[in-house]
N, C-alpha and C positions, 0 to 999 in steps of 0.2 A: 329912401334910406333904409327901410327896413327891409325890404326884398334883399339888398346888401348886406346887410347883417345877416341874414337869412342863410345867405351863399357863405361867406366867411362862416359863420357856425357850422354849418354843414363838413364844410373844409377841415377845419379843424377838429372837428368831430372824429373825421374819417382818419385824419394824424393820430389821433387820440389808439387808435384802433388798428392800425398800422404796427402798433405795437408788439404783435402776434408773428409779425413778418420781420421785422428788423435783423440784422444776422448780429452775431455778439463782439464783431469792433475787433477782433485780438486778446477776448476779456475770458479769463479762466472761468468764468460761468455766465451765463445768457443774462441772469436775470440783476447782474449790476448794471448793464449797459440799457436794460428795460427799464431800470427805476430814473435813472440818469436823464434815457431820454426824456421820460415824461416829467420828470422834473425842469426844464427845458421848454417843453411846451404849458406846463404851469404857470413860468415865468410871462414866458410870452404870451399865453392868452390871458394874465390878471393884466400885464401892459394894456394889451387891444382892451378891453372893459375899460379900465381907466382913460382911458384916450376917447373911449367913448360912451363913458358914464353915462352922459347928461341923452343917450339911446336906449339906455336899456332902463326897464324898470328897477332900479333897486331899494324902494321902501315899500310895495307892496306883494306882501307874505302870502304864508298863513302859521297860522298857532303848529301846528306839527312841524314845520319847516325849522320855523325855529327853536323848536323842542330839541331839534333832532341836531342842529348844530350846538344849543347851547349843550347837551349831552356829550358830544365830541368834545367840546373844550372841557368838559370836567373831568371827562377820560384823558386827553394830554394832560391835564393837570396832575393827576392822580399816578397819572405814567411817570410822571415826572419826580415826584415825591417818592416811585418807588425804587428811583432811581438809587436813592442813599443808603438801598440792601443791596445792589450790584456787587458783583465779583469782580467786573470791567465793567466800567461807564462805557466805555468805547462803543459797545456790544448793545449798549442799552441806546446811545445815538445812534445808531445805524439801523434798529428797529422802529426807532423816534420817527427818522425820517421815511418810512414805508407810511405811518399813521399821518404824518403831517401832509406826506404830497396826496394821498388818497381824500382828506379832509377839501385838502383844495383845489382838487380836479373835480369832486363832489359839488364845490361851490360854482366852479364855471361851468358843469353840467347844466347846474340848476340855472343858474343866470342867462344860459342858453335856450332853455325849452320852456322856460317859465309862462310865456305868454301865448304859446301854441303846442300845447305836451301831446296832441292829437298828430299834429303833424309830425312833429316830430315821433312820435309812435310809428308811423307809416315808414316812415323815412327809417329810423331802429330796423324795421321790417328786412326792406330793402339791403340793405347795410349787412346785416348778420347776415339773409342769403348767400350775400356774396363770399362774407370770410367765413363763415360756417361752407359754403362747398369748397371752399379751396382747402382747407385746415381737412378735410372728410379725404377729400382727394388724397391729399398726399399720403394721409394713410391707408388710403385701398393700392395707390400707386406702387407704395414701399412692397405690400402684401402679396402686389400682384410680381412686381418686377422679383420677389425672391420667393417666388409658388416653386423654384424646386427644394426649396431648403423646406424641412419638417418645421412643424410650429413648437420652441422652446423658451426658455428661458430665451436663453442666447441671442434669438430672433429678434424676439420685441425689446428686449435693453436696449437695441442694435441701432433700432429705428431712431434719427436726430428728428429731434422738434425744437420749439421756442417756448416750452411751458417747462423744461427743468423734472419735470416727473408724468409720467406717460397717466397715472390718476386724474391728476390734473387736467390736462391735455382732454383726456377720456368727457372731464364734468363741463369741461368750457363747451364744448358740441352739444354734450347733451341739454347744457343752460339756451341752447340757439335754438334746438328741434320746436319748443311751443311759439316760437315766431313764426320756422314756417312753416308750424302747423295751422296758425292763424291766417297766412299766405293762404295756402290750401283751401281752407275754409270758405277766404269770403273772394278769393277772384270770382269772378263772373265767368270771363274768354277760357275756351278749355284749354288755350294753348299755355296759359298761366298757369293753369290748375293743372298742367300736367307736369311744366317746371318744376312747380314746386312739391309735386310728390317725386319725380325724380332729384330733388335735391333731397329729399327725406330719407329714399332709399339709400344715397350716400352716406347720409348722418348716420343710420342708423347700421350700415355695414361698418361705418369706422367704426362707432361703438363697441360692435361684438366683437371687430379683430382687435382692438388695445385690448380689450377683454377685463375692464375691469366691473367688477361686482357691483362696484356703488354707484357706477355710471349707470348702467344693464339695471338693477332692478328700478334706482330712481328714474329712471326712464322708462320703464314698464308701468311701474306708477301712475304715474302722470299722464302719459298716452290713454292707460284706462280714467282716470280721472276726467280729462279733456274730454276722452267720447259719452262719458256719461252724462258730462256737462250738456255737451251739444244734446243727448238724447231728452233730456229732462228741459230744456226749456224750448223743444217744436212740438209741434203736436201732428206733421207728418213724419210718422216713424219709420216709411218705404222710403220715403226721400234719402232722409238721413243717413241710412242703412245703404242703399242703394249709391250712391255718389260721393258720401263720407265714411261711415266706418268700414265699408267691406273692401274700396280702396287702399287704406291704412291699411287692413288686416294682410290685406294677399303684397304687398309691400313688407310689410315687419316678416311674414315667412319666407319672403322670397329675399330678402337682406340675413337672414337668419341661415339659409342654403346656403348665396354667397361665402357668408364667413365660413361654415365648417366645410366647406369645398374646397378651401386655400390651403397653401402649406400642410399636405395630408401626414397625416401621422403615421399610418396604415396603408398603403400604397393606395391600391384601389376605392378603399375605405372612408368615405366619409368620418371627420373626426367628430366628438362628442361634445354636448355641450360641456362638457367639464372641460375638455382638451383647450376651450374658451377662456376660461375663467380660471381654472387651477394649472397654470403653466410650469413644466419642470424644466430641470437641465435637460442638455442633448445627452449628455451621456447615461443620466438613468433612463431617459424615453428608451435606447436602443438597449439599454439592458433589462430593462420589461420588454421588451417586444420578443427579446429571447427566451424569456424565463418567464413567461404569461403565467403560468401554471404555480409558481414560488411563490408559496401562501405567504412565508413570512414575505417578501417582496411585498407582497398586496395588503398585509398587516400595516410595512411601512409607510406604503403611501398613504392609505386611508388617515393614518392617523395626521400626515401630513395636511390632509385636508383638513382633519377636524381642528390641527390649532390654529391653522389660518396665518395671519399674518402677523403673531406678536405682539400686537397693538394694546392686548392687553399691560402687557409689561412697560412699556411706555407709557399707558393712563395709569397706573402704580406708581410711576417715580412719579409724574407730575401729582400725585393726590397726596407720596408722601410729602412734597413740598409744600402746598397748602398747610397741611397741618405741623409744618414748623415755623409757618410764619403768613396765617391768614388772611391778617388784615391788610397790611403792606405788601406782601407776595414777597417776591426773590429779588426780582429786581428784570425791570423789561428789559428783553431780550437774555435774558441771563440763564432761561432753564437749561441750553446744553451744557453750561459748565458745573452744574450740580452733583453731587453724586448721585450712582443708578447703580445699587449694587448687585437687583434681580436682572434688570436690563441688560447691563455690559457682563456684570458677574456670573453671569449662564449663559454668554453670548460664544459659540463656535467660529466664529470669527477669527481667520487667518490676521489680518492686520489688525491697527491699533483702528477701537471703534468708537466712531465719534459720533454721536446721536444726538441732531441739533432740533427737532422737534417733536411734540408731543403724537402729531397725527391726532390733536382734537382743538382745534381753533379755542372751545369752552375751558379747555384743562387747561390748555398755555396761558390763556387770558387770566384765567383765576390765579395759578401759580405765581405766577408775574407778578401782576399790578394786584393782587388781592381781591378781596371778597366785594370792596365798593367798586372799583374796576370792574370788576365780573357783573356786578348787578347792574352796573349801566349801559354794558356788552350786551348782559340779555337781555336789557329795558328796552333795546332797540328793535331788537327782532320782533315781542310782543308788540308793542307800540305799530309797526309796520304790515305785520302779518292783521292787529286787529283793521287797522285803516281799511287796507286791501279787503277785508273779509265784508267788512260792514258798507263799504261802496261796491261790492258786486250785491251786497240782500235790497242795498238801497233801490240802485239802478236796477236790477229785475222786477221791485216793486213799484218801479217807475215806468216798468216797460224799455227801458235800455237797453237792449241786447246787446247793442253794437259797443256801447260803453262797458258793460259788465263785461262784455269778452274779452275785451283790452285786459281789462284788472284780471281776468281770469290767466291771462297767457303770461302776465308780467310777476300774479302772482305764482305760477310754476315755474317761471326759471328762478324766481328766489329762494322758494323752497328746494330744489336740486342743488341751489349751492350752499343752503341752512342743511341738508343731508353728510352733503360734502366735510363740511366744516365739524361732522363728529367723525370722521374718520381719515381725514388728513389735514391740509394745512395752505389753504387755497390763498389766506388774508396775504401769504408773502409772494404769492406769485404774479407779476404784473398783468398779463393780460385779461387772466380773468378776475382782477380787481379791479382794471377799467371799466368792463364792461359789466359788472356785478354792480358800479356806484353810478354808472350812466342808467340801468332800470334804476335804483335807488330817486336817481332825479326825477325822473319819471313820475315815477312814484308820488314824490314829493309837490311834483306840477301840478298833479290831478286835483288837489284838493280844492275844497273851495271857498272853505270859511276866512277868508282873504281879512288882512289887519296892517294896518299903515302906521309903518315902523318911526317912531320919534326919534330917531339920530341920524345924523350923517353918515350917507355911507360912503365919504373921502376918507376918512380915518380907520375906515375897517377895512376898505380896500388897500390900503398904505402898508396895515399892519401885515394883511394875508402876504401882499406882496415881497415885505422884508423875511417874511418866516419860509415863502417858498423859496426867496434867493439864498439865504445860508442854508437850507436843505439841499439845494441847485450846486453848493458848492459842497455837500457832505456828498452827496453823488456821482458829483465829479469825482473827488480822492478818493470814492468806494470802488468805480470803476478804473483809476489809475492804479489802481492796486490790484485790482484784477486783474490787471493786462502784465504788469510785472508781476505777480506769482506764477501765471502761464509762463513768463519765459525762463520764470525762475527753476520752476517742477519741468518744463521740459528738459532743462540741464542736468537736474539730479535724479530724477526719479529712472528707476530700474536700474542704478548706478550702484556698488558697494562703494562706499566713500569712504573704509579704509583702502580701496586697493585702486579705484581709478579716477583719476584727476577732473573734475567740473571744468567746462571751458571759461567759467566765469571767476573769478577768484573774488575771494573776501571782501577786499578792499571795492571792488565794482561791483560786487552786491549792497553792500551798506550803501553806495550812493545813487544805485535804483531804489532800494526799497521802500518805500515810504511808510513811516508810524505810524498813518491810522487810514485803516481800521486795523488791530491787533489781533483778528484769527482771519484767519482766511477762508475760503469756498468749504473747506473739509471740515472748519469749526476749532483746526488743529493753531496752537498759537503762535505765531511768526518765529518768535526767539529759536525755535527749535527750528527753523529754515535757516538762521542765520550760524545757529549751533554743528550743521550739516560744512555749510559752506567754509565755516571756522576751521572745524578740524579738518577738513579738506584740504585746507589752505597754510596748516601746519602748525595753527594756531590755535595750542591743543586746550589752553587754559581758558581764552574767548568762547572755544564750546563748553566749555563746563559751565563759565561765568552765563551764557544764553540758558544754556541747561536749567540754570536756575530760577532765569527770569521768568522761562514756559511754566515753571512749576510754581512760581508764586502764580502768575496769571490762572493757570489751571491747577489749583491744586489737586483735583479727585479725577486730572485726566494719566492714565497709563505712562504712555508715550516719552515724553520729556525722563519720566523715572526709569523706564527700560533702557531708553537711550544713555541716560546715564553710568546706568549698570552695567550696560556693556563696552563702554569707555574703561569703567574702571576694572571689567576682567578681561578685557581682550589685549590694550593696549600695554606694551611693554614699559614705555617712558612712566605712564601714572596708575599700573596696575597695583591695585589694592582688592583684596580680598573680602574684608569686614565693608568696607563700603560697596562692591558690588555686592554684595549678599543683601546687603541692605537694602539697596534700590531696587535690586530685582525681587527682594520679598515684598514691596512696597509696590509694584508695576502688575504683582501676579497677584495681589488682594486683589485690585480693579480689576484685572481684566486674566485671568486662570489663560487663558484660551493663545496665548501669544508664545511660541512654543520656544522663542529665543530666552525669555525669564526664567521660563520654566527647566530649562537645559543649564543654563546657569545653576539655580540652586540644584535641582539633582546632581551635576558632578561635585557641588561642593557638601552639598549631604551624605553623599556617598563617599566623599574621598575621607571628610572626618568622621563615619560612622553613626552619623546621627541619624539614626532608626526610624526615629517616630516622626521628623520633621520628613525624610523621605518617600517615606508610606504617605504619610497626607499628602504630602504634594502630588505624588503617582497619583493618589486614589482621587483628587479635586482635578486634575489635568483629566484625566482618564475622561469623568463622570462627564465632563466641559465638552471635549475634542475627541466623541466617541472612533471617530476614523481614522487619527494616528495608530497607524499598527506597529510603528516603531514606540512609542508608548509604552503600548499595550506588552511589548515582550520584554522592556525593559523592566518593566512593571513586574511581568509574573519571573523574570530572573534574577532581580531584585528582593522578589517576597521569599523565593527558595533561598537564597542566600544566610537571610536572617530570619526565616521561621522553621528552616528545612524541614520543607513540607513538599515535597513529589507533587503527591495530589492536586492540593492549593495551587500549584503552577500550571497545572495541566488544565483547572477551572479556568483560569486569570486567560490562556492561550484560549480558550472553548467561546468563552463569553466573547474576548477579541474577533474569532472567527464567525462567528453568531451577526456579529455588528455590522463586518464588513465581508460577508459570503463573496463577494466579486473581486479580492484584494488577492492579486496573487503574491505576494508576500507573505499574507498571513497562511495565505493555503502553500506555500513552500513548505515554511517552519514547522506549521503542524503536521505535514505528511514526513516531514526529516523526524520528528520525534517519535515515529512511531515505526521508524525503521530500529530503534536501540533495543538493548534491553534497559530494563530500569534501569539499573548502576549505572552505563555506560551515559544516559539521557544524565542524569543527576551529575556523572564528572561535565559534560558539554555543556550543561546550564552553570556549572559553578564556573568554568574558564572562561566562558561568554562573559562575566563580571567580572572576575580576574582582569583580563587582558583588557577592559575598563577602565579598569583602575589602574591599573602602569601606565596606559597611555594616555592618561588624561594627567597624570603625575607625569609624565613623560613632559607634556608639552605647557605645562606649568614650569616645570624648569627650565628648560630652553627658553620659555617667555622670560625667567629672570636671570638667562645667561648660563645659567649653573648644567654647563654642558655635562660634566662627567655624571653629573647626576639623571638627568636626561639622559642620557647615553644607557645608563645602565637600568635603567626602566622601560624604553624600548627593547633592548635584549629580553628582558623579563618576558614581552610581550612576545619577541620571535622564537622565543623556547615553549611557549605556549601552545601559539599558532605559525611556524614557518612562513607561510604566506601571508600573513597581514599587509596588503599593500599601504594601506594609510599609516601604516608604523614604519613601514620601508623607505616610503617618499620623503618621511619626517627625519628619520637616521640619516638619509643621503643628505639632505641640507644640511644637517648638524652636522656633518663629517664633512662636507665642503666648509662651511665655517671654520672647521675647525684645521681646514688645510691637510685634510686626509684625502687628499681628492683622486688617488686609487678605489679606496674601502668606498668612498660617495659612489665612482663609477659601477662597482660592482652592484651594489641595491639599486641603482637607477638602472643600471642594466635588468634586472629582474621586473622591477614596474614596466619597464616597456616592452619588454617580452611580451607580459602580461595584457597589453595594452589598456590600461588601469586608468590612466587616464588620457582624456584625448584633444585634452586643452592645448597641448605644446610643452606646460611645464616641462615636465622629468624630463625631454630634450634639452631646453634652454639651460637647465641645471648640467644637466651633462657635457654641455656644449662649455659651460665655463671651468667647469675640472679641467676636459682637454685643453683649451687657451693657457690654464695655468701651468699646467703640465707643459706646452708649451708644441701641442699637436693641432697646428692650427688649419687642417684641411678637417680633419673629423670635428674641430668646432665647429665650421663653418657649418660642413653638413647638420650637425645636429640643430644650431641655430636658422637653418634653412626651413628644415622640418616642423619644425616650433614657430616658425613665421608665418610658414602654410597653414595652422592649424588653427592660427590665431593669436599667439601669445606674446600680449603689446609689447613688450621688455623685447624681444630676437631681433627688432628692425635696428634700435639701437647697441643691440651688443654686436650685428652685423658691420653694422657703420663703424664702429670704437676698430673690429677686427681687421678691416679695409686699410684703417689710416694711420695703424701700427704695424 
């Protein structure tokens, strides 16, 4: 019977781990469908235990085993308690149950290896081989199959895996490399000891192509660590040297060749170890490749390197959280809805930014669950690292080798993922929190001060089982929610949802969507998915009323408030002024960097002459979103307006240019200024905001009907500048409106002379003057041409001209 148990453990073992592989089901991110599963098989292996309790041992321990679970339960407890500072409880069960199903795959770990943690040791061995070369594979595979593409940004985002952040990805391998490097060590048959340095060489070329830092040096680390192990407990020094470390050695350079030989940077050219580790975009690599010699270029990067990844700014918000609320923390799961106002408030960030973790396992935990939280997070690691440390001095002093080496290899891939966990965020990612709590069991097997537990263990098995099934079913509706936000965001995303229709409407969104969980993959909160599809669907008061809901759930997130703001300046039916100013002053606190807010308030600053709230906005936008060079000339023709200062504007254009040397834009404007004379430069800078200003008052009136008024503020602007085409397109619609559908034809005839734009519109607009005029072959044509070009409106003003 136990040989069978044996097989079944192993079996499921190997499901446990499987988990690396799984593909994501239809689920808008991999890692609901990861927790789901293994919650799943939670279930099902506390059943098989119960079923066959009276097989496995479960009353004898040891004292750290149970330290280490009663530790756990005092952390759910504690989790649990800090739940009543959450923002969304929602947020705080859906982190609940990450901790709950890991507590009790931990448990059937344990219940699994408890009585032969040796063999099962070997068998871990085996096991990682296998998924550590495949997982290595496919990233030398990805590498190789796209050696013509340069190594960028772009490249490695590119590559799909099942670990959700290529870091990650990066540390799960490297946590594999001291298994077979153990492999390596003790086979005997060369033909093993050569598998398993060509399975090293894999490990360690994935490694340096994901190219992350914490992967690479914790790995370097540890590699020297291991061989000094090995050198410090033989006493033939040629052996070891000869068959083990010089092995290793000419492998780690010859995996080191690999990578910088890939995806070359430099044609011919081997790339550099930085080209490894500090990866840019495609478009700066080929614009350093041009410009090698452009100090400031080389300024920029470097400095690029030197701040790294930001990280800092995220361990800030989470430290200011701590100290508003220590003891209790925030509330688990709850730090991305906190305010970050260094974090998000100096973020360059095009879209709205939603930043759902710390990138320090120690700083979330603390902020969270508080300071007693946190010290029984870090009771653990102490506690585990002391074990491990004091059973390799023991076993050496026992003459153990073979046993110290175990603790040796089990205590390095703990420590790679205790590296890990300061500088990103491993606890939420499934597969390498499988395999981080199966060493943990390990772990826990070895000990030996064994103690025969006084209770039954029917009633703790009953309990685990009831707390893995309502987790089993929190997992379930995590990932049904997944899978409907995927088909929700494939409807709307890259859609303007004032102008083109979602296949899905309102009413058959509300009866996919389901209530919980209330933020989605992005962190961003549902209300505003359903605030999308509302006003989509015509139902302009149900998105304001979502509008709402997003902004109580997130009060310090952006998003919900912009979107507001531009509801209430863009839309004609609920346009109000004093409330878009408002939401969009309240969208651009959070987040400066979001350039629709920001567009907002400068036409409304500008249009009432509000000087000083102007200038700050320019000057916080500027500082935020140094490479809008539309901005920047706003900005300095703005500052000539109401400081008239020459000079002053010609800095504001210099520093612009400065920023963005590659921007032909900026390098137009500033070679047009310097074809004037001053005066002439000083009248083009003041009409530049003139003709601003009428057409921004232009189309503020026609938003509230008041055509003549409109009407005669475009003119303003064609006496200015003759050619403005976006004034010209504007008057032809309001003169079709307004059933002047001569005077339309004539300004649509100049836009497309022009060919100004190349969407269809000005056809399709022209195309219904003639119909109304009553010329209905140059409709046609015009709506012909407008259909070719794309523009959805022609099929049907074709079809209406058919059937009349």
């Amino acid at each position: 019977m136990e040989d069978k148990n044996v097989f079944v453990n192993r079996i499921i073992i190997i499901l446990y781990f499987m988990v690396a592989f799984i593909p994501n089901l239809g689920a808008h991110e991999i890692v609901n469908t990861q927790w789901f599963y293994i919650a799943i098989l939670n279930t099902f292996s506390l059943s098989y235990i119960f079923f066959k309790r009276k097989e496995y041992d479960l009353i004898t321990t040891s004292k750290l085993v149970v330290s280490v679970f009663i530790g756990g339960f005092l952390f759910l407890l504690i989790s649990l308690v800090s739940i009543t500072k959450s923002i969304l409880v929602s947020e705080s069960i859906v982190t609940l149950s990450y901790l709950v199903l890991t507590i009790v795959a931990l448990f059937v770990f344990y219940v699994f290896v408890k009585e032969s943690p040796k063999k099962y040791f070997e068998f871990l061995c085996i096991l990682i081989a296998g998924v550590g070369l495949i997982e290595s594979l496919q990233v030398v595979n990805y590498f190789v199959s796209n050696n013509n593409q340069i190594r960028s940004e772009e490249l490695i985002t590119s590559f799909k895996h099942n670990y959700g952040n290529r870091n990650i990805l990066a540390i799960s391998i490297a946590m594999k490399f001291p298994f077979l490097f153990y492999l390596f060590v003790k086979k005997d048959k060369v033909m093993l000891k050569f598998l398993a340095l060509m399975f090293l060489l894999f490990v360690f070329t994935a490694i340096l192509l994901i190219g992350t830092r914490t992967a690479i040096l914790g790995g370097a680390i540890l590699l020297g660590m291991l061989l000094l192990y090995l050198n410090l407990i033989t006493k033939n020094y040629k052996f070891v040297f000869l068959k083990q470390v010089l092995p290793l050695f000419l492998i780690t350079v010859l995996s080191l060749f690999i990578s910088l030989n890939f995806n070359k940077i430099h044609g011919g050219k081997l790339n550099s170890f930085k080209d490894l580790v500090f990866t840019t975009s495609k478009k700066n690599i080929i614009y350093k490749k041009k410009n090698d010699d452009n100090r400031e270029q080389k300024n920029n990067k470097n400095k690029e390197v030197i701040d790294g990844s930001g990280r800092e700014k995220y361990w800030q918000a989470a430290i200011e959280d701590i100290k508003k609320n220590p003891l209790l923390g925030i509330g688990l799961g709850n730090w991305k809805l906190m305010p970050k106002e260094e974090l998000i408030g100096t973020s360059s960030k095009k879209n709205y930014f939603y930043p759902k973790r710390v990138h320090n396992d120690f700083l979330q935990v603390f902020s969270e669950v508080g300071f007693l939280g946190f010290l029984i997070y870090v009771a653990l690691y102490i506690v585990i690292f002391c074990f491990l440390l004091k059973r390799i001095y023991n076993n050496l002093k026992e003459s153990k080798k073979e046993e110290a080496f175990i603790t040796v290899v089990l205590l390095a891939s703990l420590l790679i993922y205790f590296l890990d966990s300061f500088f990103n965020f491993p606890h939420e990612r499934t597969p390498i929190q499988v395999f981080t709590f199966f060493i943990l069991a390990l772990v826990l097997a070895f000990t030996k001060q064994k103690i025969k537990l006084k209770v039954n263990p029917f009633p703790s098995i009953v309990m685990l089982f009831l707390l893995s099934s309502v987790f089993l079913i929190v997992s379930y509706k995590g990932y049904q929610a997944s899978k409907t936000h995927k088909i929700l965001y494939t409807d709307f995303i890259g859609k303007d949802f004032f102008k083109e229709k979602y296949s899905i409407s309102y009413d058959e969104m509300l009866n996919i969507l389901p209530s919980f969980p209330e933020l989605d993959a992005y962190g961003r909160a549902t209300p505003i998915m359903k605030a999308f599809f509302a006003y989509n669907s015509k139902k302009k008061n149900k998105a304001l009323q979502h509008l709402n809901e997003a902004i109580k759930m997130g009060p310090y997130h952006a998003e919900p408030l912009g979107v507001k703001a531009l509801l209430y300046f863009q839309d004609k039916d609920i346009i109000n002024k004093d409330s878009a100013l408002y939401y969009a002053q309240k969208a651009f606190d959070i987040q400066p960097s979001k350039s629709q807010n920001f567009e907002i308030l400068r036409r409304y600053y500008a249009d009432s002459n509000d000087t000083i709230n102007l200038i700050k906005t320019l000057n916080i936008y500027t500082k935020v979103v140094p490479k809008d060079v539309n901005a920047w000339i706003k900005k300095a023709e703005h500052l000539y307006v109401y400081k008239k200062g020459y000079d002053r504007f010609i800095e504001v254009i210099d520093s612009a240019y400065a920023l963005n040397p590659n921007d032909e834009k900026i390098k137009t404007y500033r070679k047009k200024q310097s074809r004037f004379k001053k005066e002439d430069k000083e009248l083009v800078v003041a009409n530049n905001v003139l003709i601003e200003k009428h057409y921004n008052k232009g189309i503020k009136f026609f938003n509230q009907k008041k055509y003549k008024d409109a009407r005669n503020q475009f003119h303003e602007v064609l006496k200015l500048k003759a050619n403005n085409m976006a004034t010209l397109i504007n008057l032809a619609v309001l003169e079709r409106v307004c059933k002047n559908y001569t005077i339309s034809i004539q300004h649509l005839n100049k836009v497309i002379n022009a060919n100004y734009m190349k969407n269809g519109q000005p056809e399709y607009n022209r195309g219904l003057c003639y119909s109304k005029l009553g010329d209905k072959d140059k409709a046609m044509q015009d709506f012909e041409v407008s259909r070719i070009k794309g523009y959805k409106s022609a099929q049907k003003a074709i079809d209406q001209l058919k059937n009349n």
